[in-house]
Structure formats: C-alpha cells, structure tokens
C-alpha positions, 0 to 999 in steps of 0.5 A, spaced: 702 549 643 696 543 643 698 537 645 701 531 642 695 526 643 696 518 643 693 514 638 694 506 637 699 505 632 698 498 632 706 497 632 710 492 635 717 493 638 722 487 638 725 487 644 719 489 648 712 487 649 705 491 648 701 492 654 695 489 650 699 482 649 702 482 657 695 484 661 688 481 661 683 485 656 677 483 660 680 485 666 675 491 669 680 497 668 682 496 660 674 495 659 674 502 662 680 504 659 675 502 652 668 504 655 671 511 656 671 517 649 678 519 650 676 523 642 669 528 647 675 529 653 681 531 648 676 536 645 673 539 652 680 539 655 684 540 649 680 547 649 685 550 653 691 549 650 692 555 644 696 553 637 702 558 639 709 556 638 712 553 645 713 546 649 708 541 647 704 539 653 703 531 656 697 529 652 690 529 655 689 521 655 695 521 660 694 527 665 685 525 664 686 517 666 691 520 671 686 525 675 681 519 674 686 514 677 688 519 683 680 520 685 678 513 684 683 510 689 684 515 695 691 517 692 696 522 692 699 524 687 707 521 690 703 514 690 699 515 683 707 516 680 710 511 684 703 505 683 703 508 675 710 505 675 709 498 677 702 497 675 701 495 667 694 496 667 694 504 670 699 505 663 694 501 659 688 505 662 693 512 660 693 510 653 701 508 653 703 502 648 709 499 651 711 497 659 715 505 662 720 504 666 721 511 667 716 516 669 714 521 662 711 526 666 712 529 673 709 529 680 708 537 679 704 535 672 698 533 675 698 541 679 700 545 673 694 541 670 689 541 675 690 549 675 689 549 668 683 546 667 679 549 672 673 547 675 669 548 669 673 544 665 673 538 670 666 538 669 667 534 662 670 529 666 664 528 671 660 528 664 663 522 661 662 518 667 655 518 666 655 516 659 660 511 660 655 509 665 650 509 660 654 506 655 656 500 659 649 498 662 651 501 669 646 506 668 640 508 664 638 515 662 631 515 665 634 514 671 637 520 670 632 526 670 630 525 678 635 527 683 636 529 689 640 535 692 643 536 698 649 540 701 655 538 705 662 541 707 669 541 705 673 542 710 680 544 708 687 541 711 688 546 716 689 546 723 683 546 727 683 555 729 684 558 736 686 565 737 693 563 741 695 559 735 693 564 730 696 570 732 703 566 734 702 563 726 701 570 725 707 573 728 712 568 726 710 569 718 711 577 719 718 576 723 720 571 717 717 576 712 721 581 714 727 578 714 726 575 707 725 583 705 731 585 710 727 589 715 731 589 721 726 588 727 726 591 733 724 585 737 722 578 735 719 574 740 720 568 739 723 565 743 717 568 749 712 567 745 713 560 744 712 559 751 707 565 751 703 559 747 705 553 751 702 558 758 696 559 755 694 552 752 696 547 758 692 553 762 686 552 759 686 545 758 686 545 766 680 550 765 685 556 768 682 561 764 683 567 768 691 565 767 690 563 760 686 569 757 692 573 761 698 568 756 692 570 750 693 577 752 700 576 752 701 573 745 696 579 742 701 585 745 707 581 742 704 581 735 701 589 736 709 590 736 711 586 731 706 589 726 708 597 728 714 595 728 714 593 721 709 598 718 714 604 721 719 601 717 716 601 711 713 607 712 714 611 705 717 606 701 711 603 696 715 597 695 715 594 701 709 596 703 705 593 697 709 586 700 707 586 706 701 589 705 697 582 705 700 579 711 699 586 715 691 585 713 691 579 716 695 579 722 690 586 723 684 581 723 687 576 727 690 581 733 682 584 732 680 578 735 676 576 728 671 582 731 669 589 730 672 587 722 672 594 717 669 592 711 673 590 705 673 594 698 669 591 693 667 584 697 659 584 700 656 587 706 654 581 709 662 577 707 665 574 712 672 577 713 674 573 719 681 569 719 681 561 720 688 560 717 693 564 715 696 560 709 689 559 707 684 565 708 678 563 704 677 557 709 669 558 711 667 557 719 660 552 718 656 549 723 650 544 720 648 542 726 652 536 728 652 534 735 660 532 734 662 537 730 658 543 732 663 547 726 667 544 721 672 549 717 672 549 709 667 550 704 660 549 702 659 544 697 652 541 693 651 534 691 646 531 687 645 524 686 640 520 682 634 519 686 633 512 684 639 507 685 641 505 678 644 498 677 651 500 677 650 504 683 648 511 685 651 516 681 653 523 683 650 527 677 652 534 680 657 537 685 659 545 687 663 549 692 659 554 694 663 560 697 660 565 702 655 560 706 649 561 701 643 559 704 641 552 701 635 554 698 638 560 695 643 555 690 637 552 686 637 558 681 644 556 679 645 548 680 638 545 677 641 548 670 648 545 672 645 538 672 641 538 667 646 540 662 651 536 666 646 530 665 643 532 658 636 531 660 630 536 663 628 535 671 621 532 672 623 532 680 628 534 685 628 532 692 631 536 697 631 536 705 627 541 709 633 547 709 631 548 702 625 551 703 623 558 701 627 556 694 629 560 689 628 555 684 628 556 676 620 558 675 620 552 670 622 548 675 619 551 681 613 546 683 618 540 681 621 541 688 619 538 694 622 539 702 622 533 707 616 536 711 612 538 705 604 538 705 601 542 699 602 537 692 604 530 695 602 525 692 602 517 695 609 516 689 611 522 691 611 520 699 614 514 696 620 517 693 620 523 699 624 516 703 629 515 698 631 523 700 636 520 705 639 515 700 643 522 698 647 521 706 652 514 704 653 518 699 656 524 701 660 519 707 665 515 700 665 522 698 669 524 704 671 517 706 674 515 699 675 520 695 678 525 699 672 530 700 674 529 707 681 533 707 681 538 702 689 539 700 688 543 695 690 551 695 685 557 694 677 557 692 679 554 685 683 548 689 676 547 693 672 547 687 677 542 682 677 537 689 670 536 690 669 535 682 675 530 682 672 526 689 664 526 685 668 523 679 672 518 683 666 516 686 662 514 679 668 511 676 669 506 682 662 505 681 662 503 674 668 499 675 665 495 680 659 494 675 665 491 671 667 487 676 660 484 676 659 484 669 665 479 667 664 475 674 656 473 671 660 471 664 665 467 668 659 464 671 654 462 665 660 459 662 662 455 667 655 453 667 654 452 660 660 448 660 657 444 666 651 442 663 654 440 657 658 435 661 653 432 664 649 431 658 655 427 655 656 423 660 649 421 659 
C-alpha cells in the first residue's frame, strides 16, 4: 500500500498550537524545510511502494526529512527519535502540523526504510540537494559541469583484524551455533581458549613472538576441532548442513590463515575471499598509502565534488561505493554518466589525481580528463584549475568527521552504499543550511542599517 503523504491543511486545533504559529519562519531549517520539493522525493521514493491491500507506510516527508536530519548532524537514529521529540523545528521540517508528544514512528523505521529504499533511491535525495541549492542561490548550474573526482575509504565499525581474535571469534560463534541447532559438541574450549587469546596477545605485545605464534597455533588446533566436530555430526543431515554451511566456510577461510583460499563459484578470479570480520564478511583489506594508517578495513568509496567553490560551499555532486578494490582509473566508465544524470548537465572537464591515469573513461569524454602530472593538453586556465584538484581533500575529512563516513554502522554492501549517499547529502544540506544562516543574517544586517540611516536623518 502507498503511503499516506502529508499536505497542509491549514486547520487549527483549540486546544493546540500550530507549529507555524509557535516557531520562527525565517529560522534557517523551516526556510529549508520550504526550499526543498518534497512533491519530486514523494515520486522517486514513493515508487517503491505498490497499490496492494496491507498496512499503509509512514509518509515519505517524514521518514526523507529524517534521513535528511540524521546525516546532517551526526546523529544516531536513538538521538534522532529523542532530539525529534523536544525539537519543534525537526516536526516542522517532517512536515507535521501540530507539536507530538509522542513518536508516530519507530527507532527500527528508519532501518526498515533505508533497506527499502536502497542506493539508487537515495540518489533522489542527494539530487534534490542540488536543486535546492540552485533554488536558494547556494549554487549555480554552471558551477556544476566541472568536477573533481577522487576515491577514499569507508571503513566498516569492525574491530581492527588480527589472526587470534578472529579464529577465537570464529570458534565462539560455531560453539553457539551449535547449541542453537542442539548439537552436542565433543569439547568447546572456552574456557582455554580464552586464556590461549590472552597468552598470545600479552606476548606479542612484549615482542615474544616465538611464544605468541606458539599460543596463535594453539588457538588454530582448538578451532580445526571444533569445525570436524561439528561437520561430523551434520553429517548426512541436509538441514544442518545448509545451517551451518556459512559459518563453516568462513571458519575454514580463517583457520586457513586467509592463504591458499579455494576459488568461490560464481565470484571472479581475481575476488578477494580473505575473511576481515566475521559479522561482516564483505569488509575489504585497502592500503592507499598513508603513513599512519597503512590499511583501513571498508569499502572503496568515489567522491565528486564541484571544481569551483560555489557561493554556499563546495558541493558533493556525486558519491559510489566501489566493492572489489577497482583500480581508480577504471571506475570512470560508470561514474562520469552518474554525475552528469545526477547533475543534469554534461561535463566539460574532470580533474582527477595521478592514480586515474590510464582511464577508461566514456570515449566522448575521453579527452575532458586531466591527471595531476599531466603534459600533453595543459593549458595556462587548465594548470590554474589543476590547483583546485586538492580542494576535493577537506571535503572528504566533513565527510568522514561529520557525517559519519568515518565509521560505517550500517550492515552489508547495501548498508556501505546507502552510508556514503547519506553522508554526501548531510553534508550538502548543512551546506545549504549555513548559506541560510547567512542569507537571513545579511537581511538582518541591511534592515538594521536602513533603520539607522533613517534615524539619522530624522535627527537631522
């Protein structure tokens, strides 16, 4: 069923005031709640829904200015509900009319929500945020067909990897799987394998390696057990073995030591099958080269932003998660058409760093690229904008340190995509935002000097 979407009515209540009569209009988030066209997100994300028979959904307005809300100031979605109830601007922003004393949704809403909508269903609202920063002057269309591109990573909220912790994790879930599925184990080490992980960790913090490898080994012939254990006594029964069979392939690829890995069916040759964390599996190893972080554990992720700083800010035009570790100079072919359907405009240039180079780009657009480095082509106005290519750097840091792009909570591939669209349109909301801010402070300012001046004069 479709949900029920809000409209003003325009009624009063007698024993309650209308949100619009108790806040201030000119404050910068009911101006934003104003600027944005709810109608354009209410199709895009309304096209999910079906017209059979069921329980209609909360409306789009409210679950959208959620999501909106949520990124745009680093909030949980247990902070969202509780700051939601005493806030009137966040009810006016989601479209209600009257104050709530009471929640009309769910903290688990905002989940079942952000899976249904997906990535690409996302990208509307990341859309809108353009035009609403062309509608309110943050930004101009022209500032638009010139872009930046650049790649980061993601990481996942996972505890940084080591081979102890992962084969004690990964005994610990086999033992509780099997008493879930009422198989009676022969041993279950906890209680040795827990002072196996201590043995192994304090002696390798004291560089005692011969004695920490001796613990590691120790901890790998407690988890070999366990696993023959269990797949002798699912032995000839189907349903155990297909309940046990996930857990068992990657408890194999972790008592392997991530090496020597047998190829997976219907995953590429190249795939990585490594094992990073148990509770997420699709966590990727990446080293870009930093100095104080030689390998971050995510998902690879392209950013876009605009190449000229626009007068509200520089925007995010485009954001990707890119599994499988794509060479950067091979995700051209797929991300220049995403920005320009994002933006609504054709790309006259791209500027990338030197790791694009050898790219694939779209053959129409094959010669609008430049790499840092580059000779053949360069102009003294292309040089100039070749300086702004850093400019996409600060970006990526409110990304990750506002918007909580730094510490992906979200489960599966699907939660990495939906975080990093959520993060860009945070961003370019609190963009627009603090462009409000200033717009209405410059009002503020010229009244108060006209008032001035014509005091003045009065008084002479």
């Amino acid at each position: 069923m479709r949900p029920k979407e809000r409209r003003d009515s325009g009624q009063t209540d007698m024993f309650r005031a209308r949100l619009d009569q108790i806040v201030d209009t000119n404050h910068a988030l009911a101006r934003l709640g104003r600027a944005i066209d709810w109608q354009f997100l209410e199709e895009r994300l309304g096209a999910v829904y079906t017209d059979a028979p069921g329980h209609p959904p909360l409306a789009t307005r409210l679950m959208a200015g959620l999501a909106i809300l949520k990124a745009m100031h680093d909030l949980s979605d247990e902070a969202l509900c509780d700051r939601w109830l005493e806030n009137p601007y966040y009810q006016l922003f989601c479209g209600e009319e009257f104050f709530c004393h009471r929640l009309p949704f769910d903290r688990s809403s905002m989940t079942r929500w952000r899976q249904r909508m997906g990535e690409e269903r996302l990208n509307a609202l990341l859309q809108e945020s353009l035009a609403t920063a062309t509608r309110t002057g943050a930004a101009r269309p022209a500032d638009f067909t010139k872009a930046i591109v650049d790649t980061t990573v993601q990481p996942k909220a996972v505890a940084h990897p080591t081979d102890a912790k992962l084969m004690q994790r990964s005994r610990e879930r086999l033992v509780r799987l099997a008493k879930t599925l009422g198989i009676d184990l022969r041993q279950s080490y906890e209680r040795v394998g827990k002072f196996a992980l201590i043995k192994q960790q304090r002696y390798a913090h004291a560089k005692q390696f011969k004695r920490a490898n001796k613990a590691l080994r120790t901890l790998r012939t407690y988890l070999g057990r366990v696993i023959r254990d269990i797949v002798r006594k699912t032995k000839g029964d189907l349903e155990l073995e297909a309940a046990t069979a996930h857990e068992l392939m990657l408890a194999r690829r972790v008592h392997a030591g991530n090496r020597n890995l047998n190829p997976v069916r219907g995953q590429p040759k190249d795939a990585d099958l490594r094992v990073f964390s148990l509770h997420a599996p699709e966590v990727e190893c990446i080293g870009k080269g930093k100095a104080h972080r030689p390998y971050e554990f995510g998902v690879k992720v392209c950013v876009a932003t605009t190449l000229k700083r626009s007068k509200g800010g520089q925007f995010v035009t485009h954001v990707a998660a890119l599994p499988g570790k794509p060479y950067d100079g091979h995700t051209l072919a797929t991300v220049i058409p995403a920005i320009e359907r994002q933006v609504g405009a054709t790309l006259t240039r791209i500027i990338a760093d030197a790791g694009y180079k050898g790219h694939n780009a779209p053959q129409s657009h094959r010669l609008k690229v430049y790499t840092s480095g580059q000779k053949r082509g360069m102009t003294e106005a292309i040089r100039r904008e070749m300086r702004r290519r850093a400019a996409v750097e600060p970006v990526i840091g409110h990304l990750k340190a506002d918007h909580r792009m730094g510490r992906n909570h979200l489960a599966h591939r699907i939660g990495d995509a939906a975080n990093a669209v959520l993060a860009a349109v945070g961003y370019n909301f609190r963009r627009i935002l603090a462009w409000l801010k200033l717009f209405v402070a410059f009002i503020q300012i010229a009244i108060i000097s006209l008032f001035g001046t014509r005091q003045t004069a009065a008084a002479a």
